[in-house]
C-alpha positions in Angstrom: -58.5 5.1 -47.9 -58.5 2.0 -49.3 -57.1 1.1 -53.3 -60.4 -0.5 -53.9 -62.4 1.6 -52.0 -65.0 3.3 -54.7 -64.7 7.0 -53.4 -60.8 6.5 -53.8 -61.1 5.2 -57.2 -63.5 8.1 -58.0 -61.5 10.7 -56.6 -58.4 9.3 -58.5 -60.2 9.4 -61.7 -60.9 13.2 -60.9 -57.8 14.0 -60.6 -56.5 12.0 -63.5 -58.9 14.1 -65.9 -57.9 17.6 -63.7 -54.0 16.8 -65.0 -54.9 15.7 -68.2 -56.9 18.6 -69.2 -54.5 21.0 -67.5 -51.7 19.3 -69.2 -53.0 19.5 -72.3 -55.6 22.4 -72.6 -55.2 24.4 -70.3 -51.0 25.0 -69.6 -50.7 25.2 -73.3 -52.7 28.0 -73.7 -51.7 29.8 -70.7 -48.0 29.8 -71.7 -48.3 30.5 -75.8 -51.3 32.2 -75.8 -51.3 34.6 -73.2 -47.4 34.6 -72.2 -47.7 33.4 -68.8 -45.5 33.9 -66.0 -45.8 32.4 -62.8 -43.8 34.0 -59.8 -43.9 32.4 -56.1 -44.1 28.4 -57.4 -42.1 27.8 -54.3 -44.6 29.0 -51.8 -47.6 26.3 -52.7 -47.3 23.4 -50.0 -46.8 20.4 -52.0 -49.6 18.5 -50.0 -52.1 18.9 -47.2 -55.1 20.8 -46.8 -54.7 23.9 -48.9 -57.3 27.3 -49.7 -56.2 29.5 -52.2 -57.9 33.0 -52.1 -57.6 35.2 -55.4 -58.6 38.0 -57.1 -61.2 37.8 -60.0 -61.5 39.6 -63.2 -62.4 37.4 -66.2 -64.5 33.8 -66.5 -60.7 32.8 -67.8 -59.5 33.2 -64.2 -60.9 29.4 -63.1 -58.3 27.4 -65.5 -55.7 30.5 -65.3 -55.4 29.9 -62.0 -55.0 25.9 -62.7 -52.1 26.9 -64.9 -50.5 28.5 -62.2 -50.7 25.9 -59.5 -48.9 22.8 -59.3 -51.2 20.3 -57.7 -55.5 19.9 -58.1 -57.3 22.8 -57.3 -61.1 22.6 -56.8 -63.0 25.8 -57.6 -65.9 27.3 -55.9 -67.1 29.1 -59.0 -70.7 31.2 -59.3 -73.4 29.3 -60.5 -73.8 31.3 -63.8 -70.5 30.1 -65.0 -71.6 27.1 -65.4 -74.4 28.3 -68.0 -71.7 29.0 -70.7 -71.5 26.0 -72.6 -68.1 24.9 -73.3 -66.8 26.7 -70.2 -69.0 24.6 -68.1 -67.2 21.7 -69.9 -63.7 23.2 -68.9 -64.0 24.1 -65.5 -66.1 21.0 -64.4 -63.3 19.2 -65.6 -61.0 21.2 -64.0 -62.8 20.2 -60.6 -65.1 23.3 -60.0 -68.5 23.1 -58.7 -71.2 26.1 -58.6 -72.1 28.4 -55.8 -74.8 30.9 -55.1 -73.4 34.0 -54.5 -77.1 35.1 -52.5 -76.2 34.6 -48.8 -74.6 32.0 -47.3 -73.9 29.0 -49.5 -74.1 26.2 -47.0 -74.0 23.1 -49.9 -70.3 24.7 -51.2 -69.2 25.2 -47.8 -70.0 21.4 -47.1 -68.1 20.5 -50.8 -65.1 22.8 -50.1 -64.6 20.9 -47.3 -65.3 17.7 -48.8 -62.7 18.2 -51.4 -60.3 19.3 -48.9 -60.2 16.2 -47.3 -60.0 14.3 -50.5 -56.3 16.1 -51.0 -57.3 18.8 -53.4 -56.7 22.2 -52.7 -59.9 24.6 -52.9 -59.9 28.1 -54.8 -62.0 30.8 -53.8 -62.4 34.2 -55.7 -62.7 35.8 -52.4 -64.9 39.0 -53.7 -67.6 36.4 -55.2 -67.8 38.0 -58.7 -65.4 40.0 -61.1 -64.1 43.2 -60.6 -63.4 45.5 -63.6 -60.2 47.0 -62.2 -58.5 43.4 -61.1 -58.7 44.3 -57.1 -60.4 43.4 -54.0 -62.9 45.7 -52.6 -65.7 44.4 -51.1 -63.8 40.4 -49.9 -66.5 38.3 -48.8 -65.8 35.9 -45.0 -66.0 32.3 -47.5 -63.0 31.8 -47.2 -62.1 32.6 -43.8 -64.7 30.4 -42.6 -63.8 27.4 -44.7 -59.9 27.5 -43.5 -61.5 28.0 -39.5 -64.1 24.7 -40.4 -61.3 22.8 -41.9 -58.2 24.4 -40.3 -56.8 25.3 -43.5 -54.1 27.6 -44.1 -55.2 30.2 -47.0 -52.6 30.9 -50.2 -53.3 34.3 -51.4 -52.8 34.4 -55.2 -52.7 37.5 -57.3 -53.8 37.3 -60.8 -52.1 40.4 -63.1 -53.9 41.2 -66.6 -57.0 38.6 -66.7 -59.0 42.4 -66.2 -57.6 43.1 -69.9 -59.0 39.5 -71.4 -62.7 40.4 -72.9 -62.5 43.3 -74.9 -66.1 44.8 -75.8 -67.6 43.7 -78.8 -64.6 40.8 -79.3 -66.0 37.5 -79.3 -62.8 36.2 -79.1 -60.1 36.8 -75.7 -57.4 39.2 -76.4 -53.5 37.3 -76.3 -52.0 39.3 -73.7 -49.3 38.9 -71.3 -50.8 37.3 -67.7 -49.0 37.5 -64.4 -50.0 35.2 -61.5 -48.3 35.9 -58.6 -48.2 33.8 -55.4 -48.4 35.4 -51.7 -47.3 33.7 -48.7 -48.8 31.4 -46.5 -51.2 32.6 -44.0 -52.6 30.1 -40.9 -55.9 29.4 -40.3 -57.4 31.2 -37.8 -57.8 30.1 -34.2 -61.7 30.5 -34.0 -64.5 31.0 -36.3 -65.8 34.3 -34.3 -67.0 36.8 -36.6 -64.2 39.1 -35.9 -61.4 37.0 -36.5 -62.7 35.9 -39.5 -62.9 39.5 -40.7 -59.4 40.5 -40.0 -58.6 37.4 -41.8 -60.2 38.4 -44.7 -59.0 41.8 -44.6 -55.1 40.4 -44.5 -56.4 38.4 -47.3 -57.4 41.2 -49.4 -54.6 43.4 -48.5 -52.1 40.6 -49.7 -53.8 40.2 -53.0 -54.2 43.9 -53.4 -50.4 44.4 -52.8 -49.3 42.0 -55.0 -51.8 43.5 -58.0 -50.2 46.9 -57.3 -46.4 45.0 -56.5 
């Protein structure tokens, strides 16, 4: 795309607010705050179409997971997230856009993709809602069918201690120690049958689940 061209400039300016807020907000409290550690930097493609699949415990997981990741992730995030004022704030900065968790979400598909070929990476908390334990159970086929659509290799991400954040009656997140671990690379698959895209998301979830329990 062109300089001039308005959807570069526009897309430019997204991600000049994405590493300004991550930068600033976001990294700051990941590392002081909740004594992050990142292991498996190496593994995240520096460019190119990217999906990263994670596990999901906490509403702090969207901008965790930013913290962890060295280029612009876009966030497939439920829809009620973006009721919370103030996290609405954060996370839209932080490129993340709503989906409804009821059926098949056919507007995120179409913006997943979108922001794929825009250069951002796209994050997807591949059981659709939070899980008190930190681990896949039930992984939904999102994902899989995203990285067949787009042919999009997937980046399984673990994230270690976001199920500890909220503590009942605290209105404030407990300072804790967060892990973030980063899987290898897995290919997209070669079709978008429905069984493929199953075993895919099984090897997804069995990743994620092995490096929770690693």
């Amino acid at each position: 795309m062109s300089e001039n061209n308005p959807t570069q400039k526009i897309v430019k300016t997204k991600t000049t607010v994405y590493h300004l807020v991550r930068s600033f907000v976001v990294n700051p409290i990941f590392s002081f705050y909740f004594h992050g550690k990142v292991t498996g930097k190496e593994k995240i493609p520096p460019k190119g179409k990217l999906i990263i699949v994670s596990n999901h415990a906490s509403v702090y997981d969207p901008p965790l997971l930013s913290a962890a990741i060295t280029r612009p992730v876009s966030y497939m995030a439920k829809e009620e997230l973006f009721a919370v004022n103030g996290l609405k704030q954060l996370i839209t900065a932080l490129g993340a856009y709503p989906v409804n968790r009821e059926g098949v979400d056919r507007k995120a598909i179409r913006q997943a993709i979108s922001r794929l070929e825009e250069g951002w990476a796209t994050g997807i908390f591949i059981e659709g809602t939070r899980t008190v334990d930190g681990k896949i159970h039930d992984p939904k086929l999102g994902a899989a069918l995203i990285a067949a659509k787009a042919q999009a290799p997937i980046l399984p991400v673990c994230l270690c201690g976001t199920e500890n954040i909220v503590q009942s009656g605290k209105k404030l997140p407990r300072s804790i120690d967060i892990h973030i671990k980063i899987g290898d690379i897995i290919q997209p698959p070669s079709s978008g049958k429905k069984e493929v895209l199953e075993a895919l998301t099984r090897e997804c979830a069995e990743k994620i689940n092995s490096l929770h329990n690693s």
